[in-house]
N, C-alpha and C positions, 0 to 999 in steps of 0.2 A: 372428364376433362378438367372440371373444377379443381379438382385433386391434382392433378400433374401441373395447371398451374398455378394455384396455392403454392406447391413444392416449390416451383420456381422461383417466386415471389417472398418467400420463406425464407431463400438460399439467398436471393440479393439482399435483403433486409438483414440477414444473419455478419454476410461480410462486410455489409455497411456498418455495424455495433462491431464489430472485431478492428476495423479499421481505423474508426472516425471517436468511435466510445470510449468509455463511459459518458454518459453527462447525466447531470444532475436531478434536472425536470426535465420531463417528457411530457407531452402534449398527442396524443392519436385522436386525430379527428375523425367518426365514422369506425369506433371502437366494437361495434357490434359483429360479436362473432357468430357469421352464419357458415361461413366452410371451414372454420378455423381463426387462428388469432396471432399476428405478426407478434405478439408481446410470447407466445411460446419459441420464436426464434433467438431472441435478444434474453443477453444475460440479467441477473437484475441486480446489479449492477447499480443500477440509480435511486435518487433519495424521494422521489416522488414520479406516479405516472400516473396521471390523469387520460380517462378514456371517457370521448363524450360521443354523442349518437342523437338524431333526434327518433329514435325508439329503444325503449327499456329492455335490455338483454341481458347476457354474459358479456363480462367486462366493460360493460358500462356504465361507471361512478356519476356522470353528467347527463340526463337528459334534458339536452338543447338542442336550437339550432346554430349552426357553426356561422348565419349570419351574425349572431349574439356574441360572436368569441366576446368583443373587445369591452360586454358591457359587463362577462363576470371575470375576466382575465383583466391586467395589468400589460398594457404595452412594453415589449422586453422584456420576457419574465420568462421564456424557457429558452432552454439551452438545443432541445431537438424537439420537432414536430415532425409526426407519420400521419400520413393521409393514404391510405390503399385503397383503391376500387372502392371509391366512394365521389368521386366527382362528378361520374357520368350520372348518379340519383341525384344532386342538387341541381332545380330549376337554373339558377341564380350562381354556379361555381364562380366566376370572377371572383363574389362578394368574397366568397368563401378563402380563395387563393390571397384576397389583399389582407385578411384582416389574419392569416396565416403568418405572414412577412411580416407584419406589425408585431406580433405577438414573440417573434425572434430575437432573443439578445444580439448584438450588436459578434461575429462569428460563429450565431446559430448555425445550425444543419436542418435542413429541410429533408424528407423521403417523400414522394408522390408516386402512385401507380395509380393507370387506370388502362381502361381497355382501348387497344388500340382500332382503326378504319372496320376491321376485318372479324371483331369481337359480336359474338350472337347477343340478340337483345335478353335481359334478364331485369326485372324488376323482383326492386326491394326499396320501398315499395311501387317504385316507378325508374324509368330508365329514360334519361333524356339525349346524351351525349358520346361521341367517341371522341379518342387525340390519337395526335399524331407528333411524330418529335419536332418539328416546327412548333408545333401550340406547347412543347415543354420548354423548349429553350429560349422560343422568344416573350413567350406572356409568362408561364409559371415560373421559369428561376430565370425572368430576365432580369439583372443587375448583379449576379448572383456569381461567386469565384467557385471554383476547383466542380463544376458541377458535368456530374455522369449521365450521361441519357443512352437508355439501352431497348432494343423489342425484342421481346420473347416472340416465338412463333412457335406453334402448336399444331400438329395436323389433325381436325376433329371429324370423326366417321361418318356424323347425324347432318355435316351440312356440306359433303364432300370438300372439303378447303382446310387453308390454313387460318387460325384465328392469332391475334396477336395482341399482346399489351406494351407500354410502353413503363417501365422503370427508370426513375432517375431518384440522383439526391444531388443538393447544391447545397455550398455554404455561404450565408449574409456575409458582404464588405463589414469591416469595421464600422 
C-alpha cells in the first residue's frame, strides 16, 4: 500500500513542479528516502535542493532537526519548500510548520503531505500524529493564497478499511 500511495503522492508533487515550477532553491524537509523520494518526480530544473532529515540516508545533504531550520538557513531564502509524511514523526510539528513559512521568500510555494484520521501507525522512528484538511487549511497554509488541499483514499486489505492522506500546496502573500 506504501507503493500505490507513494505513486500518488509522486503524481501530485509531479503536477505541482509542472504547474507552479521551476524555482530556484528548494528546501525538502524530512528528505530521507525510505519508500522513495519526491525529488525522482520533479524535474531538475533548479539551481539548488537541499534535503535535510534528522537521520543520515539517501538524499540527505543536512542532518538536522527542522526545529533548527532558521539557525542554518536565512529567513526568505527559498523559493519552494516540500515536506511529505514527515509531520506526523515530529514531537513538536508546529515548530517545524512555523519556521517553514519563515524560511519562504516573500510568493514562496509550499507542498505538505501527511497521513490523514484513517492512516496505519508506522514509525520512522516514531509516529506521533494524524491531519485532517482543517489542520491544513487553517494552521499549515493559514494566510496562505491559491492553496490546494486534497485526500487520497486507499482501500488497504491488512486493516479492512480505507486509509488516507492529506495533500496540499499553498503560496506565501507577498
Amino acid at each position: 500500500i506504501t507503493k500505490i500511495m507513494f505513486a500518488s503522492l509522486g503524481e501530485f508533487v509531479k503536477k505541482f513542479w509542472l504547474e507552479r515550477g521551476p524555482f530556484k532553491r528548494v528546501l525538502e524537509v524530512g528528505s530521507r528516502n525510505i519508500n522513495g523520494s519526491v525529488k525522482d518526480f520533479i524535474s531538475s530544473d533548479y539551481q539548488e535542493y537541499i534535503g535535510i532529515d534528522l537521520i543520515a540516508g539517501p538524499n540527505v545533504d543536512i542532518v538536522m532537526n527542522a526545529h533548527d531550520l532558521l539557525k542554518k538557513f536565512e529567513p526568505k531564502s527559498f523559493d519552494c519548500i516540500i515536506c511529505c509524511e514527515t509531520l506526523e514523526h515530529d514531537i513538536n510539528f508546529w515548530i517545524t510548520v512555523e519556521n517553514m513559512k519563515k524560511l519562504l521568500k516573500p510568493r514562496g510555494w509550499m507542498v505538505v503531505t501527511a497521513p490523514g484520521i484513517n492512516f496505519f501507525k508506522h514509525d520512522y522512528p516514531f509516529d506521533y500524529y494524524r491531519f485532517t484538511e482543517d489542520a491544513f487549511r487553517q494552521f499549515i497554509f493559514k494566510g496562505f493564497s491559491k492553496v490546494l488541499v486534497e485526500t487520497y483514499t486507499a482501500w488497504h486489505p491488512d486493516f479492512h478499511k480505507n486509509i488516507d492522506n492529506i495533500f496540499a500546496y499553498g503560496r506565501l502573500p507577498k
